[in-house]
LUMKOLDO-86164 format. One line per 8 residues: number of its first residue (from 0); their letters; for each residue y negated, x negated, z negated of N, C-alpha, C, CB. Coordinates in Angstrom, 1 decimal. Glycine has a CB too. Example, Ala and Ser with C-alpha at 12.3 -4.5 7.8 and 13.67 -1.06 7.14 Angstrom:
<atoms>
0) AS) 5.7 -13.2 -7.8 4.5 -12.3 -7.8 3.3 -13.2 -7.8 4.5 -11.3 -9.0; 2.2 -12.8 -7.1 1.1 -13.7 -7.1 0.0 -12.9 -7.9 0.6 -14.1 -5.7
</atoms>
This chain:
<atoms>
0) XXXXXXXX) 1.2 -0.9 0.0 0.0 0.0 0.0 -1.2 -0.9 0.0 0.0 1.0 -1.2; -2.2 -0.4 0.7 -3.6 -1.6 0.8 -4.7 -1.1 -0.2 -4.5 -1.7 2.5; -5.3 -2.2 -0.6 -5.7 -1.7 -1.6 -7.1 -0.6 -1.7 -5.8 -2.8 -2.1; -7.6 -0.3 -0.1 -8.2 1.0 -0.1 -7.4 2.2 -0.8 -8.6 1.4 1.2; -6.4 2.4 -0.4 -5.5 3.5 -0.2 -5.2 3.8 -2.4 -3.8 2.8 1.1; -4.9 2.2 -3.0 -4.8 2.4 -3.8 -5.8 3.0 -4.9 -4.4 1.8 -3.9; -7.3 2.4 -4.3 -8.7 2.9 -4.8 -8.5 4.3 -4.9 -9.9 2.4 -3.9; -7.9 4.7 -3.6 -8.1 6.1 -3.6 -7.4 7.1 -4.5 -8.0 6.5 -2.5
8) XXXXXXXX) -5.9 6.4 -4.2 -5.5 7.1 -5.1 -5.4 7.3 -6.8 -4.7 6.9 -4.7; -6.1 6.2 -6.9 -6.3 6.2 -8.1 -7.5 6.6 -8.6 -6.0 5.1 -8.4; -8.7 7.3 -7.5 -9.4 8.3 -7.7 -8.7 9.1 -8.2 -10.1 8.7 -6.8; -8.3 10.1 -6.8 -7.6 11.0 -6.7 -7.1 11.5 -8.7 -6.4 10.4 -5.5; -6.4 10.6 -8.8 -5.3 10.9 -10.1 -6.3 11.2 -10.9 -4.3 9.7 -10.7; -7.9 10.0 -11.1 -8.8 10.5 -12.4 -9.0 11.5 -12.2 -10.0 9.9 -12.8; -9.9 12.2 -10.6 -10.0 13.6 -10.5 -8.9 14.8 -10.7 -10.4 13.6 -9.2; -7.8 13.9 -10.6 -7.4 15.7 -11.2 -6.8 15.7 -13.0 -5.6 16.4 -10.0
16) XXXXXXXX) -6.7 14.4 -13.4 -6.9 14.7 -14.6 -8.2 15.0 -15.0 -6.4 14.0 -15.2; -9.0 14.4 -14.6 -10.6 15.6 -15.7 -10.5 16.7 -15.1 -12.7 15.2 -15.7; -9.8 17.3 -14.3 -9.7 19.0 -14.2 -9.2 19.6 -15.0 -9.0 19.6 -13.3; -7.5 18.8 -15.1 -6.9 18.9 -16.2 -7.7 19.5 -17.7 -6.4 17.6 -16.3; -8.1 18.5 -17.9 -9.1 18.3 -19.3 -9.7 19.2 -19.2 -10.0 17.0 -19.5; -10.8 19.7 -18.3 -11.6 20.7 -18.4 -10.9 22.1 -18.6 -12.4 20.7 -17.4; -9.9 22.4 -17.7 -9.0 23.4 -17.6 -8.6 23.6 -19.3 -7.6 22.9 -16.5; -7.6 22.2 -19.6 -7.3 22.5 -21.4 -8.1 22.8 -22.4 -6.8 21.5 -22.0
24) XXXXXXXX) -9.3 22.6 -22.2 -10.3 22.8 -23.4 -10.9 24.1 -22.9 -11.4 21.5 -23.9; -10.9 24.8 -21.8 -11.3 26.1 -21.4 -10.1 27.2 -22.1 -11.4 26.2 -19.5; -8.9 26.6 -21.8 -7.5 27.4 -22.6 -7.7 27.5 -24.1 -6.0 26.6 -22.4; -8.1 26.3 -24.5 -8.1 26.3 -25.8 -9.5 27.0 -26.5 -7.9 24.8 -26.0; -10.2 26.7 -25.8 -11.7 27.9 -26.3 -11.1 29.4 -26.2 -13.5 27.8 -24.9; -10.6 29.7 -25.0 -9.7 31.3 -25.1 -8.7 30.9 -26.0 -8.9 32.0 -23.6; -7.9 30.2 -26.4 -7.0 30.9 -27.8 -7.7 30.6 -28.7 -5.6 30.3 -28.3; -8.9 29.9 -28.8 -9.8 29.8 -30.2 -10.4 31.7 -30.8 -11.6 28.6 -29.7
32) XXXXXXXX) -10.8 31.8 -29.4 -11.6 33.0 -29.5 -10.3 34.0 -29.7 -12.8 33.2 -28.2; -9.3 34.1 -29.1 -8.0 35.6 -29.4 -7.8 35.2 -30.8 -6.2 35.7 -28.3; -8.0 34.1 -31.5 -7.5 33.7 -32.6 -8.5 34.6 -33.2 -7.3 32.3 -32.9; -10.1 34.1 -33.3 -10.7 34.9 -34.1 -11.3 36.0 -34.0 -11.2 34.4 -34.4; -10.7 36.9 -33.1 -10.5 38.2 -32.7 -9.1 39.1 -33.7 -10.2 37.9 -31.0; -8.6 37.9 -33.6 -7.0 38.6 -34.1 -7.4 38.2 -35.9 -4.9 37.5 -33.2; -8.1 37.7 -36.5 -8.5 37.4 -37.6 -9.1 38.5 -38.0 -9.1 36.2 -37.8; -9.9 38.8 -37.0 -12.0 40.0 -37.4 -10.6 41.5 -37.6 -14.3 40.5 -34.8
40) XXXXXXXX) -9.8 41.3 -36.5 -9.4 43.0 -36.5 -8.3 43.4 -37.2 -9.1 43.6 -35.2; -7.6 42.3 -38.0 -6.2 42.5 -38.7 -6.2 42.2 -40.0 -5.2 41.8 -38.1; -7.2 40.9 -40.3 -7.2 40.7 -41.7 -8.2 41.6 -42.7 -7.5 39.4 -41.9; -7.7 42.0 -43.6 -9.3 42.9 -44.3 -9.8 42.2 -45.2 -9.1 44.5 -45.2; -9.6 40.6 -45.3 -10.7 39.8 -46.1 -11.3 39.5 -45.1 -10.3 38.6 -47.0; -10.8 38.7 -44.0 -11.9 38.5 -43.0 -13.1 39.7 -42.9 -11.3 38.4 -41.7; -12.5 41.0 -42.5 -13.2 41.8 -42.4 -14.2 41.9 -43.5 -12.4 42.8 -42.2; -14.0 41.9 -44.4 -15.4 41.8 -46.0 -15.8 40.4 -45.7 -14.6 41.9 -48.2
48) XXXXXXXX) -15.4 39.8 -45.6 -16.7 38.1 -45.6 -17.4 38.6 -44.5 -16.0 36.0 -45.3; -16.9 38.8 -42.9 -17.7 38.8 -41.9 -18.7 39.8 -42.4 -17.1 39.3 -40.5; -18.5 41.4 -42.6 -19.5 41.9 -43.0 -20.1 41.1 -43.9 -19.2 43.0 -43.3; -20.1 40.3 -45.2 -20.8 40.2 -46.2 -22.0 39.1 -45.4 -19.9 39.7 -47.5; -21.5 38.3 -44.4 -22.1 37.7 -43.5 -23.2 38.4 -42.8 -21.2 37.3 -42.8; -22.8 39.1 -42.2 -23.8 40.1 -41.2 -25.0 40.4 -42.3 -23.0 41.7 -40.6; -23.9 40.7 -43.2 -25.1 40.8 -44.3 -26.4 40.0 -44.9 -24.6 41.0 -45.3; -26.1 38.8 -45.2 -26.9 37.5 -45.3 -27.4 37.0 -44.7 -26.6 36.8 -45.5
56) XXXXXXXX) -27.1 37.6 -43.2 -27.9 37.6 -41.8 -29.0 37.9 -41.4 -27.4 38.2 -41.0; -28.7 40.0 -41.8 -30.4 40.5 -41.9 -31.0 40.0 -43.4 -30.6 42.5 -41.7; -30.3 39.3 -44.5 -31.3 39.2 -45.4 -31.9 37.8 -45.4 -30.7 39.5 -46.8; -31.4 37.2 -44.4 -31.9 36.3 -43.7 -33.5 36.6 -43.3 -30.9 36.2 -42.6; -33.2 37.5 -42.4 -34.4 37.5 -41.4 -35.4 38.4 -42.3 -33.9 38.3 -39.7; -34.9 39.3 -43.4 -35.7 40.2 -43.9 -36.7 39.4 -45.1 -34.7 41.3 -44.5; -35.8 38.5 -45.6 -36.2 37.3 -46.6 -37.2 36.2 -45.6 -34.7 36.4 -47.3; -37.2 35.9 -44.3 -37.8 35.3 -43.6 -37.5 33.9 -44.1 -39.0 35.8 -43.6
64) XXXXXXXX) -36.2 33.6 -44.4 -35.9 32.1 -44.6 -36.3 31.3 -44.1 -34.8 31.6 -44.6; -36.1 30.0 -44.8 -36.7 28.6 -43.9 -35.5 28.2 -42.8 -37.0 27.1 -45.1; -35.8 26.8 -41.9 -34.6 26.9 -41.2 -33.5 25.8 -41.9 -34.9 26.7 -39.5; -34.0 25.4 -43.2 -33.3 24.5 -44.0 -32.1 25.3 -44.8 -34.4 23.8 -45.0; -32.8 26.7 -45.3 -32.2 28.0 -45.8 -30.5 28.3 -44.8 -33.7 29.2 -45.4; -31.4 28.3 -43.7 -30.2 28.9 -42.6 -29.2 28.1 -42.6 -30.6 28.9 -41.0; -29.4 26.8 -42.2 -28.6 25.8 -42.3 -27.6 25.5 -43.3 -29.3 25.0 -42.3; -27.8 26.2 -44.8 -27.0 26.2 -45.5 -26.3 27.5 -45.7 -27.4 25.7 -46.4
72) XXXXXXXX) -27.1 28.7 -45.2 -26.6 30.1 -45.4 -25.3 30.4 -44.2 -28.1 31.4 -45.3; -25.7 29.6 -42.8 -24.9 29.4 -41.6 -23.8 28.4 -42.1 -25.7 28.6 -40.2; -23.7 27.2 -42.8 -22.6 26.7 -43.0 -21.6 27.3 -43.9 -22.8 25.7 -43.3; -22.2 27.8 -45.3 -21.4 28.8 -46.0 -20.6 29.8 -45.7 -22.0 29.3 -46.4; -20.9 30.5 -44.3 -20.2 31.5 -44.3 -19.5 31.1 -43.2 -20.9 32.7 -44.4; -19.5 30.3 -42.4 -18.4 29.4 -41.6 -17.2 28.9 -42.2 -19.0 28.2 -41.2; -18.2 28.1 -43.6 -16.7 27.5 -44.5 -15.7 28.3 -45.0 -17.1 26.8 -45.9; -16.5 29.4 -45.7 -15.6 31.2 -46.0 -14.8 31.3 -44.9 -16.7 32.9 -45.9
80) XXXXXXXX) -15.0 31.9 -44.1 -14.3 31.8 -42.9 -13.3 31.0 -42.5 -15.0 31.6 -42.2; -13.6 30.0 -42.5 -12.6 29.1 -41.8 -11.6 28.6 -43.1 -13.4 27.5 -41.0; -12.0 28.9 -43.9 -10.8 28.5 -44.8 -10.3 29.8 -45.0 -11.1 27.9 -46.3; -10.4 30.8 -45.0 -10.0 32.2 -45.2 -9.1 31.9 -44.1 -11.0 33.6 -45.3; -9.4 32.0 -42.6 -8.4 31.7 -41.7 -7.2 30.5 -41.6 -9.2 31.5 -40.8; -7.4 29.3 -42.4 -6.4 28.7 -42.5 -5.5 29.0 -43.5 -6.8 27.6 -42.5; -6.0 29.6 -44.4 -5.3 30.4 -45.7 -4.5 31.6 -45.1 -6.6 31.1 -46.9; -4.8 32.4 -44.1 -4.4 33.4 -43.6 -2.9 32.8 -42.4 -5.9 34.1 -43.1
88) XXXXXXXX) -2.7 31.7 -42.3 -2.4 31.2 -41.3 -1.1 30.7 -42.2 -3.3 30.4 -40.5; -1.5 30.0 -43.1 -0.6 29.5 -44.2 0.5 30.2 -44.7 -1.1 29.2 -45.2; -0.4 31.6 -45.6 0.5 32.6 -45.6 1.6 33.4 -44.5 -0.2 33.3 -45.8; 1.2 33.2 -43.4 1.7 34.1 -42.2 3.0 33.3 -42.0 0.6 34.2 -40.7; 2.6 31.8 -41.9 4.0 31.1 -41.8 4.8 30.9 -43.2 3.8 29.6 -41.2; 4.5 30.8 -44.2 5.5 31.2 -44.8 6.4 32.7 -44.9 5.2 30.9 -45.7; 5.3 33.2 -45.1 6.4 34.6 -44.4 6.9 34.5 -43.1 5.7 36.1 -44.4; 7.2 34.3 -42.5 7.7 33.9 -41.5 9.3 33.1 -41.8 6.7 33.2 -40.9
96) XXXXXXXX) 8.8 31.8 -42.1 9.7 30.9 -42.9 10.6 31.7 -44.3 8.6 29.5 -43.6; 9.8 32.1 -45.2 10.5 33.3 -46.1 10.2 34.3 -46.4 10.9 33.1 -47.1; 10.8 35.1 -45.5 10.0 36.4 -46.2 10.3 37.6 -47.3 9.7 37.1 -45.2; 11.6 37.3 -48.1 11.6 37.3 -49.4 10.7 36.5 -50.2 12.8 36.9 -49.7; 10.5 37.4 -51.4 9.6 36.3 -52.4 10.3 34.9 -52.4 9.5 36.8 -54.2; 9.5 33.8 -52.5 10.4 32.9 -53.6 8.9 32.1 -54.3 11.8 31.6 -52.7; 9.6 31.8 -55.5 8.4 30.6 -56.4 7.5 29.8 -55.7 9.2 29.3 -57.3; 8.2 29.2 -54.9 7.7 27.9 -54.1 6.3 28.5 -52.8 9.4 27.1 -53.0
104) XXXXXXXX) 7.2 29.9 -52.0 6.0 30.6 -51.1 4.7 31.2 -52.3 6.8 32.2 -50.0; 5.0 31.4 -53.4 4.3 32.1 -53.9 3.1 30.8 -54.6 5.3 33.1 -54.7; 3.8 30.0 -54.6 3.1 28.6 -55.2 2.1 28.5 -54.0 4.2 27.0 -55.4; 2.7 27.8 -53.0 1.7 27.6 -51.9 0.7 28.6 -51.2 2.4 27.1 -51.0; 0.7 29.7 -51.4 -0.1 30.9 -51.3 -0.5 30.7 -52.3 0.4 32.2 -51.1; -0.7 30.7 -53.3 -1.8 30.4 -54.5 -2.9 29.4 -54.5 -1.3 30.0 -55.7; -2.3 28.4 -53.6 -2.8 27.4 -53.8 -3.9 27.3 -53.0 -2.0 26.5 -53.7; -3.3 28.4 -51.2 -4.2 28.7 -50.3 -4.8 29.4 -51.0 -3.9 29.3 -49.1
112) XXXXXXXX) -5.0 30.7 -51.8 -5.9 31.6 -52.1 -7.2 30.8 -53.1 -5.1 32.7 -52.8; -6.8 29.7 -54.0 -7.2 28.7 -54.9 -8.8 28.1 -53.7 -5.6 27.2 -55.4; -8.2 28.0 -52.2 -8.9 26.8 -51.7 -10.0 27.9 -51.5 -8.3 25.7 -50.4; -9.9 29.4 -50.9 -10.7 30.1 -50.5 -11.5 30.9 -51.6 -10.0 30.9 -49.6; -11.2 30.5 -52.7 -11.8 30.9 -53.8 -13.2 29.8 -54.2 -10.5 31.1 -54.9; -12.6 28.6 -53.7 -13.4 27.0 -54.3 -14.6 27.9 -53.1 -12.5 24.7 -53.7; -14.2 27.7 -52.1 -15.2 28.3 -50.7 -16.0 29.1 -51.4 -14.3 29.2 -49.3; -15.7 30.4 -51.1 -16.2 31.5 -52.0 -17.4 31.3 -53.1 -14.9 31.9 -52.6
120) XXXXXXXX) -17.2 30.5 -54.1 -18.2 30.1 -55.3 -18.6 29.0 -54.3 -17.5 29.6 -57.2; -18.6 27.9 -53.6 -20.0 27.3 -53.2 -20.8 28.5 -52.4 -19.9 25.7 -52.2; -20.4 29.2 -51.5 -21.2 30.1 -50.6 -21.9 31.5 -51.8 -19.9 30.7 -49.2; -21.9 31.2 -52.8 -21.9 31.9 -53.6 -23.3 31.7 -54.1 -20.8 31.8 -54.3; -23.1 29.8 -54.4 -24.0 29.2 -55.0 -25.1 29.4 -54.2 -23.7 28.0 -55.2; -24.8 28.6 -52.9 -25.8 28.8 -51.9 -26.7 29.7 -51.5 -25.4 28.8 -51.0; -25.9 31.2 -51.5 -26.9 32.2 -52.0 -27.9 32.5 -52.8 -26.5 32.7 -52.1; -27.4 32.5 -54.3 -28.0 32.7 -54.9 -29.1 31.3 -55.2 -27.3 33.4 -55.8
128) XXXXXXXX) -28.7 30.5 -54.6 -30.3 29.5 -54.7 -30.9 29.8 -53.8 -30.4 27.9 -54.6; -30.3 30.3 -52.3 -31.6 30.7 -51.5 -32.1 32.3 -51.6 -31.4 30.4 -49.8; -31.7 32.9 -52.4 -32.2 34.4 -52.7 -32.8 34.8 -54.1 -31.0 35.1 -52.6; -32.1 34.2 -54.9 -32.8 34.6 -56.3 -34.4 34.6 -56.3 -32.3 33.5 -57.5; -34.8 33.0 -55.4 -36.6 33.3 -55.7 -36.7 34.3 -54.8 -37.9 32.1 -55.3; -36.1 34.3 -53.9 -37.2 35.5 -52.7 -37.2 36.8 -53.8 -36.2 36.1 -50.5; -36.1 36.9 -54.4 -36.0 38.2 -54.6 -36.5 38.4 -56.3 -34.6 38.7 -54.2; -37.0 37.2 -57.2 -37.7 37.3 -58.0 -39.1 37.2 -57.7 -37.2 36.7 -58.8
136) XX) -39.5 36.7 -56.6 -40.6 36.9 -56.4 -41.6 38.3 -55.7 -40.7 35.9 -55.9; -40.1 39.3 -55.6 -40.5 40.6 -54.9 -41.0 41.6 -55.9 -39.3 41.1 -54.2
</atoms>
């Protein structure tokens, strides 16, 4: 083979692996998103944080926060979230794995519910430092 031919082909190959690549992380943004679709419409904790979210959203805008405010009221309820979802994921495979009780599933489900609880009291905190003045000053 001469070595144009190899240049080329060895274009060729980068071009269709970054298709590749683009292609896989376009798949993977769609199962990100059915994932958190299938989280908003099946779990009913998700369902109470999102709302409690939406909520902190307009008291967001109603409180006229700073964008330092947001920045911590936006990561808070991400972290809720995303640990609630990995907690939710945890559980699902062990029931799966056993879905009789046993000590051990019931251990490690605690332990998930433990991490979404830690979540929970910082986004908690967060709040009430960025709300207490607005709303003692009302």
């Amino acid at each position: 083979m001469s070595r144009t031919m190899r240049q080329r082909s060895r274009h060729c190959n980068t071009m269709k692996q970054d298709h590749s690549f683009v292609t896989g992380r376009v798949k993977s943004v769609r199962y990100a998103v059915a994932g958190a679709w299938k989280l908003l419409t099946t779990e009913h904790s998700i369902m109470v944080q999102a709302c409690l979210g939406v909520i902190l959203t307009i008291a967001g805008f109603f409180f006229h926060i700073t964008k330092e405010e947001w920045l911590a009221q936006t990561f808070a309820i991400g972290l809720v979230l995303a640990v609630e979802g990995v907690n939710t994921a945890v559980e699902k495979i062990a029931d799966f794995i056993h879905p009789d009780y046993h000590a051990r599933i019931g251990f490690i489900k605690d332990i998930g519910a433990g991490a979404v609880f830690f979540a929970a009291l910082a986004a908690l905190a967060v709040c009430g430092i960025i709300y207490v003045p607005y709303l003692m000053a009302s």
